[in-house]
Chimera marker file (.cmm) of the C-alpha trace (Angstrom):
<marker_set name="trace">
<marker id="1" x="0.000" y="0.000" z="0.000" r="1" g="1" b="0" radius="0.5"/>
<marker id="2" x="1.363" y="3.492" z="-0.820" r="1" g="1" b="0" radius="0.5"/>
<marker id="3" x="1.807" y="5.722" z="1.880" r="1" g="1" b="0" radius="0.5"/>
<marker id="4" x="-0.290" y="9.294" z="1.040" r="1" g="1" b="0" radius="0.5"/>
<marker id="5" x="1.195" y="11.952" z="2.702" r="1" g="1" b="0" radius="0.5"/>
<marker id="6" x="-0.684" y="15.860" z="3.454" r="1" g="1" b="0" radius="0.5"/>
<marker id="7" x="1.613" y="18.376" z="3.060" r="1" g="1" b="0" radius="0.5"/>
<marker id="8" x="-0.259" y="21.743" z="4.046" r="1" g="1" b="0" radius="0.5"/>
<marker id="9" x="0.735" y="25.025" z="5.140" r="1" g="1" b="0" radius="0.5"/>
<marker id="10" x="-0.675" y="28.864" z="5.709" r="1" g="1" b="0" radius="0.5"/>
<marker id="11" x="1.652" y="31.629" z="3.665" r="1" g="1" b="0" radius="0.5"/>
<marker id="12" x="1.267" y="35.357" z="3.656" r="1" g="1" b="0" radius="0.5"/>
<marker id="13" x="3.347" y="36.261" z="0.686" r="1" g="1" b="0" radius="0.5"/>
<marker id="14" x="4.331" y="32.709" z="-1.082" r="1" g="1" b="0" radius="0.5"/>
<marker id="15" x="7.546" y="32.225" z="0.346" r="1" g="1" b="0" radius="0.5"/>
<marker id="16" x="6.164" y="29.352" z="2.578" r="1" g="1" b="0" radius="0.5"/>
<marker id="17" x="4.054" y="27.948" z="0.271" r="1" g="1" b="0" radius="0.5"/>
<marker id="18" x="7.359" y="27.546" z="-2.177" r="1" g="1" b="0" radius="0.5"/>
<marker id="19" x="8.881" y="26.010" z="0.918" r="1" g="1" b="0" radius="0.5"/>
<marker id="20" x="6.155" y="23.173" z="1.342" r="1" g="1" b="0" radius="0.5"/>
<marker id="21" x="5.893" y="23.004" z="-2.492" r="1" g="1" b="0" radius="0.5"/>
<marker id="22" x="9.510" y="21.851" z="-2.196" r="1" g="1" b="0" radius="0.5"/>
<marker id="23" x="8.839" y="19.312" z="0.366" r="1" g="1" b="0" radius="0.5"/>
<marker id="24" x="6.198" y="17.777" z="-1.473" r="1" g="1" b="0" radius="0.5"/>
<marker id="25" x="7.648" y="17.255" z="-4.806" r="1" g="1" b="0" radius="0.5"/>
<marker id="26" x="11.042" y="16.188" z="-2.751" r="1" g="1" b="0" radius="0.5"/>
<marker id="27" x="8.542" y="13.461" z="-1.202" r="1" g="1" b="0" radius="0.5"/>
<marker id="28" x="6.945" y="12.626" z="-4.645" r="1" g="1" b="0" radius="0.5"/>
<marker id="29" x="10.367" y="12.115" z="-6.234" r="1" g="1" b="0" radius="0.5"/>
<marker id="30" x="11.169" y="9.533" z="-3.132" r="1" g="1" b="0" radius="0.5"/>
<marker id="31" x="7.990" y="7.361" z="-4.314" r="1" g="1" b="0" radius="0.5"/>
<marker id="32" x="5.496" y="8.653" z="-1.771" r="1" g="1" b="0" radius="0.5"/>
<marker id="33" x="1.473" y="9.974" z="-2.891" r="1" g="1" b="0" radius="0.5"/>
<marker id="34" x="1.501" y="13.838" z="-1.868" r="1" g="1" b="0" radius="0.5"/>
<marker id="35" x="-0.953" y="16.387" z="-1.654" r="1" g="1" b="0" radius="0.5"/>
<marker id="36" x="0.418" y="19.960" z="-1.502" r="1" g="1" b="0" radius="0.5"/>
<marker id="37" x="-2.743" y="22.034" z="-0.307" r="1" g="1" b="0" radius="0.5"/>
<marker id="38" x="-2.892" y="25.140" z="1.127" r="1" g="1" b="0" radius="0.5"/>
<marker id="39" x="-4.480" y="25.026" z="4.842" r="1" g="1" b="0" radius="0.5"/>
<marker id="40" x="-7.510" y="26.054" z="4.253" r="1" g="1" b="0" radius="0.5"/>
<marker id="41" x="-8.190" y="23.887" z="1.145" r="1" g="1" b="0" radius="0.5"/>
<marker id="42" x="-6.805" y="20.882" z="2.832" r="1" g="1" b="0" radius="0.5"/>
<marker id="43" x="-8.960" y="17.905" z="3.337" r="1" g="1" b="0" radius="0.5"/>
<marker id="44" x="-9.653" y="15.486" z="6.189" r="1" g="1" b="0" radius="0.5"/>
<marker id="45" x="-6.280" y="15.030" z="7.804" r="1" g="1" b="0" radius="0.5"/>
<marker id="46" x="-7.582" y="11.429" z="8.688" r="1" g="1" b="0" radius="0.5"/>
<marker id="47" x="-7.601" y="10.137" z="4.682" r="1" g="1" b="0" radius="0.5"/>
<marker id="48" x="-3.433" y="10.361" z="5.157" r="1" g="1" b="0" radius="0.5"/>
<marker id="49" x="-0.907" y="8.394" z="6.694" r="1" g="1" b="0" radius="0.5"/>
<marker id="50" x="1.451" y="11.410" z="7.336" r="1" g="1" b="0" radius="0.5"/>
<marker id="51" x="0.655" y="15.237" z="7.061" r="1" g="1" b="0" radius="0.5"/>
<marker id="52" x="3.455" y="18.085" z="7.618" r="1" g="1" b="0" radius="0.5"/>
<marker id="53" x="2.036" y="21.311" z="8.749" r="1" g="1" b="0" radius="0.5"/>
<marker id="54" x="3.861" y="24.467" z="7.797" r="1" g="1" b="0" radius="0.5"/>
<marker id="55" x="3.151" y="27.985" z="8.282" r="1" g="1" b="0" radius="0.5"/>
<marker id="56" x="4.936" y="31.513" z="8.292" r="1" g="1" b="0" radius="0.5"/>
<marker id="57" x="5.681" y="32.888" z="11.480" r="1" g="1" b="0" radius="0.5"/>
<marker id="58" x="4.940" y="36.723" z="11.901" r="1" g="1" b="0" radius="0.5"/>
<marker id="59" x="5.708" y="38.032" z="14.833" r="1" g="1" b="0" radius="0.5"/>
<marker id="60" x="6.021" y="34.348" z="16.779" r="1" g="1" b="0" radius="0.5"/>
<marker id="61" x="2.730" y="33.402" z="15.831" r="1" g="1" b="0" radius="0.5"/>
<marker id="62" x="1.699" y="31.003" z="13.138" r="1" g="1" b="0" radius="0.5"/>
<marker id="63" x="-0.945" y="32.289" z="10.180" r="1" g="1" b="0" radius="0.5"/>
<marker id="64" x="-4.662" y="31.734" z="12.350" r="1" g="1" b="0" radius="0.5"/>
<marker id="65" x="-5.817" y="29.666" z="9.491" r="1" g="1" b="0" radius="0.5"/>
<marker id="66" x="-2.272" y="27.178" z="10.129" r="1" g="1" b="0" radius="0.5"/>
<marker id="67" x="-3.190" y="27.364" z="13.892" r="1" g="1" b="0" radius="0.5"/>
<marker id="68" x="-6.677" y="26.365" z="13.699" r="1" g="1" b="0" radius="0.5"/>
<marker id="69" x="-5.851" y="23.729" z="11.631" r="1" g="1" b="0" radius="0.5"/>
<marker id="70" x="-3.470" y="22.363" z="14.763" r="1" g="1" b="0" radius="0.5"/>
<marker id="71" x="-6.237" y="22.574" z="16.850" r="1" g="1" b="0" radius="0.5"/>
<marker id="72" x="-9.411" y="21.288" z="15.216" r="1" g="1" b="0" radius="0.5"/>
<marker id="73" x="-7.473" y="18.135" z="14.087" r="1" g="1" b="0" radius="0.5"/>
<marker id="74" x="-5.250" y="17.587" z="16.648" r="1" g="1" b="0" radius="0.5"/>
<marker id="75" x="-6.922" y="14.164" z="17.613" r="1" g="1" b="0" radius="0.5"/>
<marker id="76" x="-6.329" y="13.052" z="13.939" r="1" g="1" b="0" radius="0.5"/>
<marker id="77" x="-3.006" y="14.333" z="13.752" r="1" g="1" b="0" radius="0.5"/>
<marker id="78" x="-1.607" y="12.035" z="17.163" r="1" g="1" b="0" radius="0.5"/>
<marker id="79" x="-2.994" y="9.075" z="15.387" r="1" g="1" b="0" radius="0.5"/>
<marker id="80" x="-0.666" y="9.658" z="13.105" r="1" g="1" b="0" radius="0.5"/>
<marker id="81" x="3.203" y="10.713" z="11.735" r="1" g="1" b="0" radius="0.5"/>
<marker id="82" x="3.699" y="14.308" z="11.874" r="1" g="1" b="0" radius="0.5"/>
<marker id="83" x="6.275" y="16.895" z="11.234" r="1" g="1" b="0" radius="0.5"/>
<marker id="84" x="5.570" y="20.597" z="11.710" r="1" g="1" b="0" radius="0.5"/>
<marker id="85" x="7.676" y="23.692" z="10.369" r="1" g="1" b="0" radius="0.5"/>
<marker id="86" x="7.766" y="26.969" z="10.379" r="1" g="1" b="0" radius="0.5"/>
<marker id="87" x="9.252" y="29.785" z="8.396" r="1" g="1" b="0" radius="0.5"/>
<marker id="88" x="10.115" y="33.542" z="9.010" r="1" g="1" b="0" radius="0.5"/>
<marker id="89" x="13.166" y="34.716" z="10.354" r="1" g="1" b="0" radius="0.5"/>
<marker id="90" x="15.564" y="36.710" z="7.876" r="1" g="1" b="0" radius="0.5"/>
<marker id="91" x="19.079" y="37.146" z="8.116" r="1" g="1" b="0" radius="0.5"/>
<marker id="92" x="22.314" y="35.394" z="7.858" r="1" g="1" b="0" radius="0.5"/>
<marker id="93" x="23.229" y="32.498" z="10.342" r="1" g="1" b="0" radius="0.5"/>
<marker id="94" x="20.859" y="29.920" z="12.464" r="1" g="1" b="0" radius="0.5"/>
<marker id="95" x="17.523" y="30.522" z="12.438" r="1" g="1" b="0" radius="0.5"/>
<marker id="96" x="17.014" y="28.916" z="15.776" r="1" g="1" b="0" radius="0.5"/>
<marker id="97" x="19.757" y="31.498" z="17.022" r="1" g="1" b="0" radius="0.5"/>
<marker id="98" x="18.228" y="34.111" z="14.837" r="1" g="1" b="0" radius="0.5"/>
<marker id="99" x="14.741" y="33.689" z="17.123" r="1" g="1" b="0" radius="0.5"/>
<marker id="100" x="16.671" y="33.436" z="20.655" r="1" g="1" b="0" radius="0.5"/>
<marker id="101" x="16.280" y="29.941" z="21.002" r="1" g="1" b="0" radius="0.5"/>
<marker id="102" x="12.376" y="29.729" z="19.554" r="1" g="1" b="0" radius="0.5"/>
<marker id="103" x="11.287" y="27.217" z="17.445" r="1" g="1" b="0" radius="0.5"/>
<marker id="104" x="7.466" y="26.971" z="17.629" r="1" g="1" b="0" radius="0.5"/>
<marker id="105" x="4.730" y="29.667" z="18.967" r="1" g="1" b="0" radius="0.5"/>
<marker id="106" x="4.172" y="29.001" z="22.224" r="1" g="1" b="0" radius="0.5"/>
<marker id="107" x="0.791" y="28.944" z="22.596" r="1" g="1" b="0" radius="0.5"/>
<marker id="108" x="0.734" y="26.208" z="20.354" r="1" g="1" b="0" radius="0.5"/>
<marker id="109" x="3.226" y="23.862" z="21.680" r="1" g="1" b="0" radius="0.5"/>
<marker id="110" x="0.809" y="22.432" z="24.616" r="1" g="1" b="0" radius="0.5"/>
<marker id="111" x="-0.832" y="21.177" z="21.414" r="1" g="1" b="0" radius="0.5"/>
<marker id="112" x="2.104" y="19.949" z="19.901" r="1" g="1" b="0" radius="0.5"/>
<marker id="113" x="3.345" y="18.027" z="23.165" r="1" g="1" b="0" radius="0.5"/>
<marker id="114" x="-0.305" y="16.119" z="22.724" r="1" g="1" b="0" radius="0.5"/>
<marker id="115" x="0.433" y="15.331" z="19.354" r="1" g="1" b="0" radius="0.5"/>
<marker id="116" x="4.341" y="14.185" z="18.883" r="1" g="1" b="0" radius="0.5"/>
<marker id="117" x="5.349" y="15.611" z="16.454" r="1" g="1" b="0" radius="0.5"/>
<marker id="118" x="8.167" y="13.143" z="14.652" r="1" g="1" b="0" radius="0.5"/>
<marker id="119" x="10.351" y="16.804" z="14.586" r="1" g="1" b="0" radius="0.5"/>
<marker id="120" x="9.846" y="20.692" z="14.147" r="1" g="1" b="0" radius="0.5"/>
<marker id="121" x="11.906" y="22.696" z="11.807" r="1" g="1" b="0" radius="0.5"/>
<marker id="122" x="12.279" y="25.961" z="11.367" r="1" g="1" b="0" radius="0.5"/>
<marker id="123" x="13.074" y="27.667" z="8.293" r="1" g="1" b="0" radius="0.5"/>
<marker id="124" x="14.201" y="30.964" z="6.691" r="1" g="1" b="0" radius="0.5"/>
<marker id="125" x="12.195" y="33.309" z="4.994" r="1" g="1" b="0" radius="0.5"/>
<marker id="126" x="11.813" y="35.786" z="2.740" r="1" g="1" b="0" radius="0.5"/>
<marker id="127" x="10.820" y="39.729" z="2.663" r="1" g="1" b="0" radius="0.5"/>
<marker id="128" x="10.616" y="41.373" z="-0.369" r="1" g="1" b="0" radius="0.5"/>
<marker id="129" x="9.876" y="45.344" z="-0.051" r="1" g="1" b="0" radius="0.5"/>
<marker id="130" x="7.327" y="45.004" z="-3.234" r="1" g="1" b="0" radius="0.5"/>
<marker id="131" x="5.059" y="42.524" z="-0.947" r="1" g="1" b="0" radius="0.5"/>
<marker id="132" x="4.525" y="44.304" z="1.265" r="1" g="1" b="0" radius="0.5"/>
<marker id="133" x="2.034" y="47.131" z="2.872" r="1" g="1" b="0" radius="0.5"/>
<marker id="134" x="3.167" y="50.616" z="4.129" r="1" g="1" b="0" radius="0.5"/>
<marker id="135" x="2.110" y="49.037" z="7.229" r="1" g="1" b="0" radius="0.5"/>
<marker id="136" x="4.428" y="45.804" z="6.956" r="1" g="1" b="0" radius="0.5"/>
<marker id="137" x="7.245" y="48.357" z="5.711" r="1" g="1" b="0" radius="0.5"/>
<marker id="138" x="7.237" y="50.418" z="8.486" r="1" g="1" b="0" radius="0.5"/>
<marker id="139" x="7.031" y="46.692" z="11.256" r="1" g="1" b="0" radius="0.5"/>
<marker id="140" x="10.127" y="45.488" z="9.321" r="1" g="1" b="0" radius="0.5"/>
<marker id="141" x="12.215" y="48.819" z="9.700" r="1" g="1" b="0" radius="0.5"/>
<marker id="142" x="11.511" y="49.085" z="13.398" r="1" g="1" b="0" radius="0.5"/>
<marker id="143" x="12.537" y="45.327" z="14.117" r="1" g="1" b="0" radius="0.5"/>
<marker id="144" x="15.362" y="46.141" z="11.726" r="1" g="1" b="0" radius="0.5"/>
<marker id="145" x="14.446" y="42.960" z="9.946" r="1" g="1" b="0" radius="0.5"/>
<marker id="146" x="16.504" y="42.097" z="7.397" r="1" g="1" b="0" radius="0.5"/>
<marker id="147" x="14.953" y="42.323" z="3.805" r="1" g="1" b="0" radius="0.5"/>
<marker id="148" x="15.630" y="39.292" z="1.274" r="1" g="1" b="0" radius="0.5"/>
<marker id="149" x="15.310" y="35.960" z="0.618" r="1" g="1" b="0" radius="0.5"/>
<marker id="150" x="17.105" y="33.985" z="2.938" r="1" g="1" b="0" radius="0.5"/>
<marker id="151" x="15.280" y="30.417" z="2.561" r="1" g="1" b="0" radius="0.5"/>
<marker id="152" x="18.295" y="27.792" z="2.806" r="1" g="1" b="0" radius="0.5"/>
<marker id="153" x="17.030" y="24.940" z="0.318" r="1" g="1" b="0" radius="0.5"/>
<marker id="154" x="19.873" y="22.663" z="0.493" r="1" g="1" b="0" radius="0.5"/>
<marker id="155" x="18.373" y="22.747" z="4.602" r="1" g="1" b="0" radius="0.5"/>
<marker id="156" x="14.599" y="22.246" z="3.122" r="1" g="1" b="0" radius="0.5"/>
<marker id="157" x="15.609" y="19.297" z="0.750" r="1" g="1" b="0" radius="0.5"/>
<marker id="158" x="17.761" y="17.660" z="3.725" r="1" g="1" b="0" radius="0.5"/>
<marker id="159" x="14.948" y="18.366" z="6.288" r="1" g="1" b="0" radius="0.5"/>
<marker id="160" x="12.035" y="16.314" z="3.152" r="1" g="1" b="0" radius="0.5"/>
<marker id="161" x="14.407" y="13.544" z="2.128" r="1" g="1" b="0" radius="0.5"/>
<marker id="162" x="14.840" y="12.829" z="6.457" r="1" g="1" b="0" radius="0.5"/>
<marker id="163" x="11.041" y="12.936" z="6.120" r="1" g="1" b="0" radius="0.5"/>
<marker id="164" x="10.830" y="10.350" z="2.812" r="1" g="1" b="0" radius="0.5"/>
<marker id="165" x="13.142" y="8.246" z="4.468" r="1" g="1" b="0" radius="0.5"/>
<marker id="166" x="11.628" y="8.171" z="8.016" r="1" g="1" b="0" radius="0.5"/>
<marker id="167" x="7.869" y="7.185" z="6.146" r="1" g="1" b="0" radius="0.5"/>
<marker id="168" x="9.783" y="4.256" z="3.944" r="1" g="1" b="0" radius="0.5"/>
<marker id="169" x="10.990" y="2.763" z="6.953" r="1" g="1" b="0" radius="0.5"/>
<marker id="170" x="7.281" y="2.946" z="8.517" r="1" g="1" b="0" radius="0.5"/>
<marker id="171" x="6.125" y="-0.841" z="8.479" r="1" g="1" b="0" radius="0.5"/>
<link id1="1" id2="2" r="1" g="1" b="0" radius="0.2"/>
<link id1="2" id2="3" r="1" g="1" b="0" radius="0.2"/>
<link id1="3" id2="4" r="1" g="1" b="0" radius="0.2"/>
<link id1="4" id2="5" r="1" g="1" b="0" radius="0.2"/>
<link id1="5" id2="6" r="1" g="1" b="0" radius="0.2"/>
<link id1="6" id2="7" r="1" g="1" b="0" radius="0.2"/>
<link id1="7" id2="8" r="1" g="1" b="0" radius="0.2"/>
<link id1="8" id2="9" r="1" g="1" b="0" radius="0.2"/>
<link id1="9" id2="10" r="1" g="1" b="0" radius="0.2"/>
<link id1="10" id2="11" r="1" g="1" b="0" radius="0.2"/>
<link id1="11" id2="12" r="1" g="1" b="0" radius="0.2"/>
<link id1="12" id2="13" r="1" g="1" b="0" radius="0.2"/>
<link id1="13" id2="14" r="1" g="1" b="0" radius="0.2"/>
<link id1="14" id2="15" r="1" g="1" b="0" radius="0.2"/>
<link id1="15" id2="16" r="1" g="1" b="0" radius="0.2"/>
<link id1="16" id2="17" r="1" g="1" b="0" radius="0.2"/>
<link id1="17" id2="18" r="1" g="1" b="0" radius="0.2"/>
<link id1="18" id2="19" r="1" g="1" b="0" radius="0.2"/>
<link id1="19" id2="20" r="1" g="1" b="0" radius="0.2"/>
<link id1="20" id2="21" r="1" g="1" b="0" radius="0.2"/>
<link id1="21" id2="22" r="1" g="1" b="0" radius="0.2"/>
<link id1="22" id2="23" r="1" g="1" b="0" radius="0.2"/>
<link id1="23" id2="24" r="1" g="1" b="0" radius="0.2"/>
<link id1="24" id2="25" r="1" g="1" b="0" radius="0.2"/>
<link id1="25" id2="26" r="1" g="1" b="0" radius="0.2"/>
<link id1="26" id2="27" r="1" g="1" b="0" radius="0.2"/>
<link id1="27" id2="28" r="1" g="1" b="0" radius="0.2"/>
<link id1="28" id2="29" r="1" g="1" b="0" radius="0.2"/>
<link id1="29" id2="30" r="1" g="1" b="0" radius="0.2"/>
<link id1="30" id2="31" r="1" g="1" b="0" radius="0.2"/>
<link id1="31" id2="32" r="1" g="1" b="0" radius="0.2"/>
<link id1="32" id2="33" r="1" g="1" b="0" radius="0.2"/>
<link id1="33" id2="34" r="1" g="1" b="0" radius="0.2"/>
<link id1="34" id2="35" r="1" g="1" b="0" radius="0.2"/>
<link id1="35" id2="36" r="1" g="1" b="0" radius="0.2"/>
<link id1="36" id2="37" r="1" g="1" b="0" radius="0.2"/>
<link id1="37" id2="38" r="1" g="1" b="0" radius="0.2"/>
<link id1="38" id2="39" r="1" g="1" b="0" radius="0.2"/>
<link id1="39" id2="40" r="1" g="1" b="0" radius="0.2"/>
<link id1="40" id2="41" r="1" g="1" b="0" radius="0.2"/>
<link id1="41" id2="42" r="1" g="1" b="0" radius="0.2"/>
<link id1="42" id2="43" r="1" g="1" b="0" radius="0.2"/>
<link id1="43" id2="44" r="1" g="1" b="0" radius="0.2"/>
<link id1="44" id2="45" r="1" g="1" b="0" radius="0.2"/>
<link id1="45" id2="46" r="1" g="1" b="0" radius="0.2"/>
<link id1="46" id2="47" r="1" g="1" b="0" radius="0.2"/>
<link id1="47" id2="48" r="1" g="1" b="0" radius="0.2"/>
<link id1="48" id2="49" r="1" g="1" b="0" radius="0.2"/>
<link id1="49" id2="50" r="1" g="1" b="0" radius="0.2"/>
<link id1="50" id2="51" r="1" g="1" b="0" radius="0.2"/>
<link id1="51" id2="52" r="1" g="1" b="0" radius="0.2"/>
<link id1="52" id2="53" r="1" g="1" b="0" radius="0.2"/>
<link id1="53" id2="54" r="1" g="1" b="0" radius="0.2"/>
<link id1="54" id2="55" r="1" g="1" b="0" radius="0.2"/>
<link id1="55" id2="56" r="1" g="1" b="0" radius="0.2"/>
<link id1="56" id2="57" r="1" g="1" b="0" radius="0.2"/>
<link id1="57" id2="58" r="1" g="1" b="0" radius="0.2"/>
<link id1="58" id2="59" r="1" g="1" b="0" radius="0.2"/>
<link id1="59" id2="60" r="1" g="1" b="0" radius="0.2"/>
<link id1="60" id2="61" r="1" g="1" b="0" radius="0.2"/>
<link id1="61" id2="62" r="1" g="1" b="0" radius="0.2"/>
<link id1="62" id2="63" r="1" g="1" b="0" radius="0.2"/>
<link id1="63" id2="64" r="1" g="1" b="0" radius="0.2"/>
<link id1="64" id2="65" r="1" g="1" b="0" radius="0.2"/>
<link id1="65" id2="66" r="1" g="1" b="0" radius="0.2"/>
<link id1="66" id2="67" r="1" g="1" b="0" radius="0.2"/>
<link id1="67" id2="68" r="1" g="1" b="0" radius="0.2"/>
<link id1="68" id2="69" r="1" g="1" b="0" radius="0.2"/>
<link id1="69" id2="70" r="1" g="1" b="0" radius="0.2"/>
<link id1="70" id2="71" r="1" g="1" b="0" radius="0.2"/>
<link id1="71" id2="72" r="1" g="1" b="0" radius="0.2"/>
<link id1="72" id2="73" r="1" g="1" b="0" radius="0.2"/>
<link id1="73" id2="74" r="1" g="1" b="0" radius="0.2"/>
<link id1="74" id2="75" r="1" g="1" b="0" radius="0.2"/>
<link id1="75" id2="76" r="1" g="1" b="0" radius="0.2"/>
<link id1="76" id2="77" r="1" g="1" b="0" radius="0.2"/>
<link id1="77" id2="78" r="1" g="1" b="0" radius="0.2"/>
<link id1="78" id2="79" r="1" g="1" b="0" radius="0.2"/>
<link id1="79" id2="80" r="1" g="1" b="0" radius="0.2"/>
<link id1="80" id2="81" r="1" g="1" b="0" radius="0.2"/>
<link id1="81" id2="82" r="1" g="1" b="0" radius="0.2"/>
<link id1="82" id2="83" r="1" g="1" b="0" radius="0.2"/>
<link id1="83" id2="84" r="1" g="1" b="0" radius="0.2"/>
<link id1="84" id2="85" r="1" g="1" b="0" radius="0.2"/>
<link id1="85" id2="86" r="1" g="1" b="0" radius="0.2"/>
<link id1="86" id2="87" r="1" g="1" b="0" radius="0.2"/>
<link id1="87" id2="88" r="1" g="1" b="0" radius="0.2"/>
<link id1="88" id2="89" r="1" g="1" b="0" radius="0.2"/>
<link id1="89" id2="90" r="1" g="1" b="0" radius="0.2"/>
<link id1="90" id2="91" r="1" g="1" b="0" radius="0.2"/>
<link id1="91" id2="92" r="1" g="1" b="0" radius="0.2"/>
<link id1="92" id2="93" r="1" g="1" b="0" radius="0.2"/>
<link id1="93" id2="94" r="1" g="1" b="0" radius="0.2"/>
<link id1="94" id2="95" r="1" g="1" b="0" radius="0.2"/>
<link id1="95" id2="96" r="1" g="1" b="0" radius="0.2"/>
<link id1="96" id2="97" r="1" g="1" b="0" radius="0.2"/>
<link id1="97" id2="98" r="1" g="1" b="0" radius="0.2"/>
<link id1="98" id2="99" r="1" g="1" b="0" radius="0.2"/>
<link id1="99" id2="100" r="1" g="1" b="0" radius="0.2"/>
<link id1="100" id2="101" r="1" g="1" b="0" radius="0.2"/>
<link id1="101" id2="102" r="1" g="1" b="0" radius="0.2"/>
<link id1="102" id2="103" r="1" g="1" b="0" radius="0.2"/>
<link id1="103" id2="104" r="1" g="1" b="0" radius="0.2"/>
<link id1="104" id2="105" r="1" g="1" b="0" radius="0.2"/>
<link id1="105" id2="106" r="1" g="1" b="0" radius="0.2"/>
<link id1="106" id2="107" r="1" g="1" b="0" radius="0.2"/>
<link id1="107" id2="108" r="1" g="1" b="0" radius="0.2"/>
<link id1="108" id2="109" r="1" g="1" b="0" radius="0.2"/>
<link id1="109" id2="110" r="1" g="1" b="0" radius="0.2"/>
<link id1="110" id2="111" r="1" g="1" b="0" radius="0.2"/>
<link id1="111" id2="112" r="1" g="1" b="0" radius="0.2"/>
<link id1="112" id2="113" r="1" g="1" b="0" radius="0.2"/>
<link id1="113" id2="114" r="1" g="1" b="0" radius="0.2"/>
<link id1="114" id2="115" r="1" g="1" b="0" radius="0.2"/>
<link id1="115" id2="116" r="1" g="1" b="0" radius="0.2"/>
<link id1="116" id2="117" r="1" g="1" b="0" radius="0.2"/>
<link id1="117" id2="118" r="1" g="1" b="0" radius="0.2"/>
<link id1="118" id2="119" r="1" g="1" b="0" radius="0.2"/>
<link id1="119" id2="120" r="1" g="1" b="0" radius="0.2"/>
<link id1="120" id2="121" r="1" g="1" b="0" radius="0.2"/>
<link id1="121" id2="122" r="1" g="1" b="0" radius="0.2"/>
<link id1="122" id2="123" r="1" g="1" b="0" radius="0.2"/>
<link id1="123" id2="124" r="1" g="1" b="0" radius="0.2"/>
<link id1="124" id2="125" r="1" g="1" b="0" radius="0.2"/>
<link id1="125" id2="126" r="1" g="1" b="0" radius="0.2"/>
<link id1="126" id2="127" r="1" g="1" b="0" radius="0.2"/>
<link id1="127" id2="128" r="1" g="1" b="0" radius="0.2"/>
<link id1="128" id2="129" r="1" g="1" b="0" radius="0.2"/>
<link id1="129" id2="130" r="1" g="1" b="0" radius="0.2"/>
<link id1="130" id2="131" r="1" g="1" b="0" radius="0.2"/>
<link id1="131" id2="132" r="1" g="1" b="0" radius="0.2"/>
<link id1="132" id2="133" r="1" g="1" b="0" radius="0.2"/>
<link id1="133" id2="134" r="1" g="1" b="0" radius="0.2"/>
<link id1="134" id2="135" r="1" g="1" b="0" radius="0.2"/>
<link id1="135" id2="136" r="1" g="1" b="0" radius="0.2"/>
<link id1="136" id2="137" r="1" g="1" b="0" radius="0.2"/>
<link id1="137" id2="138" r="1" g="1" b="0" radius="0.2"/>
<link id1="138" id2="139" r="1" g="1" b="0" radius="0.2"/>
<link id1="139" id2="140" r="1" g="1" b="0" radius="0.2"/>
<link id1="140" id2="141" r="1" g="1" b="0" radius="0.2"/>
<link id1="141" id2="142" r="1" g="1" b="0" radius="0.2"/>
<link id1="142" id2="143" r="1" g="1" b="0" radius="0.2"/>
<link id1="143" id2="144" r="1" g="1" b="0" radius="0.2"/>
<link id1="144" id2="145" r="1" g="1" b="0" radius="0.2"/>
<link id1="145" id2="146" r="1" g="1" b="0" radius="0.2"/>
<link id1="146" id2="147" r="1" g="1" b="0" radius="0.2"/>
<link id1="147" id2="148" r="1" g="1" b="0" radius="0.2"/>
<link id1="148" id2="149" r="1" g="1" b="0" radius="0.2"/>
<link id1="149" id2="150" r="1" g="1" b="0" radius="0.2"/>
<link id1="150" id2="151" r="1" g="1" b="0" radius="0.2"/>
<link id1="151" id2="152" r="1" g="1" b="0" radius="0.2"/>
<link id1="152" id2="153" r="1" g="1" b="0" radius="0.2"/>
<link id1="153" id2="154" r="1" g="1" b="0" radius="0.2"/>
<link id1="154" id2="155" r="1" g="1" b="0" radius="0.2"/>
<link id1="155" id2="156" r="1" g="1" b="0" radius="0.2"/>
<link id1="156" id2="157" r="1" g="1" b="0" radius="0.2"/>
<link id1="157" id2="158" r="1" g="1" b="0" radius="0.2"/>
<link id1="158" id2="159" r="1" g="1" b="0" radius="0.2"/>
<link id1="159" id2="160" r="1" g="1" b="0" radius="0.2"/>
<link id1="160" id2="161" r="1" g="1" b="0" radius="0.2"/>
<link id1="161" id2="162" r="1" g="1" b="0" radius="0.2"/>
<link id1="162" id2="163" r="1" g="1" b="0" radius="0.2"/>
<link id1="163" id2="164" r="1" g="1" b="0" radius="0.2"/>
<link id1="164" id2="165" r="1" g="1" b="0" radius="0.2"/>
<link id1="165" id2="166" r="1" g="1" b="0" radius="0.2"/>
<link id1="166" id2="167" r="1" g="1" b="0" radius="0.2"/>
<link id1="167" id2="168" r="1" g="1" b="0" radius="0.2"/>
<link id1="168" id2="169" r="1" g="1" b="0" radius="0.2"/>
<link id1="169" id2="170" r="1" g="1" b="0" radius="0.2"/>
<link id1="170" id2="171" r="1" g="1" b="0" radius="0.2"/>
</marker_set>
């Protein structure tokens, strides 16, 4: 039986959805049936055998529609193998470092504790001036966020093969 894997996610600007668009063809090349859906067109988590969860992080909080995905399927999702990333900080270096040590919104992790997830990644993003609002603009400049596209792929593609390889070995 082929495994069918969800890979979903929540993206303000694209640059996550590119991200999980990577990690589901990476997962397609290694054999396994993917969906890449955004996370509010994503069906019943319970039809898959694995689902990855992504969204973009803005000010340490996942996209609401990412978040209430967690939560309204978070029974489904501990009856099954899950991996959960996120993607925002800009700049060279560790992201992990980048974010003082944070990984995962906080409010969310009591959820994530229930659920085991098999790991959660965190990701560089992207900020491109043109994207955004005078709003946005003037939040970036006063965090003195650095603007471009920082997204490590050779790190992405690593982080999706791991995940092909951990689902092959799933008897």
């Amino acid at each position: 039986m082929a495994i069918k894997v969800l890979v979903t996610y929540a993206s303000k600007k694209g640059a996550t959805a590119q991200i999980a668009e990577r990690v589901g063809r990476v997962l397609q090349q290694a054999g396994l049936q993917t969906d890449i859906l955004p996370v509010d067109g994503a069906i019943d988590p319970s039809s898959y055998q694995a689902v990855i969860l992504g969204s973009a992080v803005y000010i340490g909080q996942w996209q609401k529609k990412a978040a209430a995905f967690l939560k309204a399927n978070e029974g489904k999702l501990a009856q099954r193998p899950v991996w959960l990333f996120s993607s925002g900080p800009t700049g060279q270096g560790d992201p992990v470092k980048l974010t003082n040590g944070w990984r995962f919104p906080n409010g969310l992790q009591p959820i994530a504790d229930r659920i085991h997830p098999r790991d959660i990644a965190l990701f560089h993003g992207s900020l491109e001036l043109q994207k955004m609002n005078w709003l946005e603009k003037w939040m970036i400049k006063n965090v003195k966020a650095e603007i471009g596209d920082f997204r490590d792929w050779e790190a992405i593609t690593a982080w999706a093969n791991s995940i092909a390889a951990a689902l092959r070995e799933t008897p």
